[in-house]
C-alpha positions in Angstrom: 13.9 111.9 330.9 10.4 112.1 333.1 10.8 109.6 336.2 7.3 108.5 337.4 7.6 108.2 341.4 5.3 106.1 343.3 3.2 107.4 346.1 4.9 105.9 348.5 8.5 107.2 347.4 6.8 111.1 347.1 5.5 110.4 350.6 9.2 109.1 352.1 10.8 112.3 350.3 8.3 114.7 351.5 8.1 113.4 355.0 11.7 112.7 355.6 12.9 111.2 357.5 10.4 108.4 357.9 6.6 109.0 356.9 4.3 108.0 360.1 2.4 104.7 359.3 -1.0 105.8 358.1 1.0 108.1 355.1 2.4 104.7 354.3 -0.8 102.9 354.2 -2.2 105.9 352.7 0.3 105.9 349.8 0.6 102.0 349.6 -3.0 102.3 348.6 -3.0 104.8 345.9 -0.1 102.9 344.6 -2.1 99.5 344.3 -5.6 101.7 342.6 -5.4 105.4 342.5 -5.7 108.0 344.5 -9.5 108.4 343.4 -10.4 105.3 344.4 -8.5 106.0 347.7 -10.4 108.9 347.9 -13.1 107.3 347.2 -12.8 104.9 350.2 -12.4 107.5 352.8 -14.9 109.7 351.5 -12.8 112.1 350.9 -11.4 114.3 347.3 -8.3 112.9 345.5 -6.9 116.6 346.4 -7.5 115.9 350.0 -5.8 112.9 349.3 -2.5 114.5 348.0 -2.5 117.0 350.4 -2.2 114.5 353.3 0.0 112.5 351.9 2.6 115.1 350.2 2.3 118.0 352.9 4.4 120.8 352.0 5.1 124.3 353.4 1.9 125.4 352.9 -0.6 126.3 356.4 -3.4 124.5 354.3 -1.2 120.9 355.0 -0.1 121.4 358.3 -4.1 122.2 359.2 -4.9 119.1 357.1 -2.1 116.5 358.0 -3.5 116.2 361.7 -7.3 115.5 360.6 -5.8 113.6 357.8 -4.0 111.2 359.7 -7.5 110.6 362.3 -9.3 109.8 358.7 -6.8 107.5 357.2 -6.7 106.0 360.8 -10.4 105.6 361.2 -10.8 104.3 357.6 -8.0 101.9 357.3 -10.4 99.0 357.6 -11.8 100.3 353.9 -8.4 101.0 352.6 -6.0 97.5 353.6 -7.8 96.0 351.4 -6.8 98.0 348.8 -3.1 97.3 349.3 -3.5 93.6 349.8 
């Protein structure tokens, strides 16, 4: 049986133990619209979305979660209201 996940559950498990607050906003967000429309918001690509918010072992997401988290920081005022 195929269990859909939300965002923020894929963001706790992949940056366990406790996801820093902008991946929670982040993932909040994309849980309320979509990631596109997240993406959208930050002017950013729904893949650059993912990456930041679902880093894995990969050098491409530890080089993107830093600038991720300064984007999702300085465009939170476009994305709370996406989660409210």
């Amino acid at each position: 049986m195929f269990v859909n996940h939300s965002n923020r559950e894929k963001a706790a498990a992949a940056w366990a133990p406790e996801p820093p607050a902008w991946v929670k906003v982040l993932a909040e967000a994309c849980d309320r619209t979509n990631q596109r429309a997240v993406a959208d918001q930050l002017g950013k690509s729904g893949g650059y979305v993912s990456a930041a918010s679902l880093p894995s072992s990969s050098r491409s997401s530890a080089r993107t979660a830093p600038a991720a988290a300064v984007t999702v920081e300085g465009g939170m005022g476009s994305i709370v209201p996406l989660i409210m």
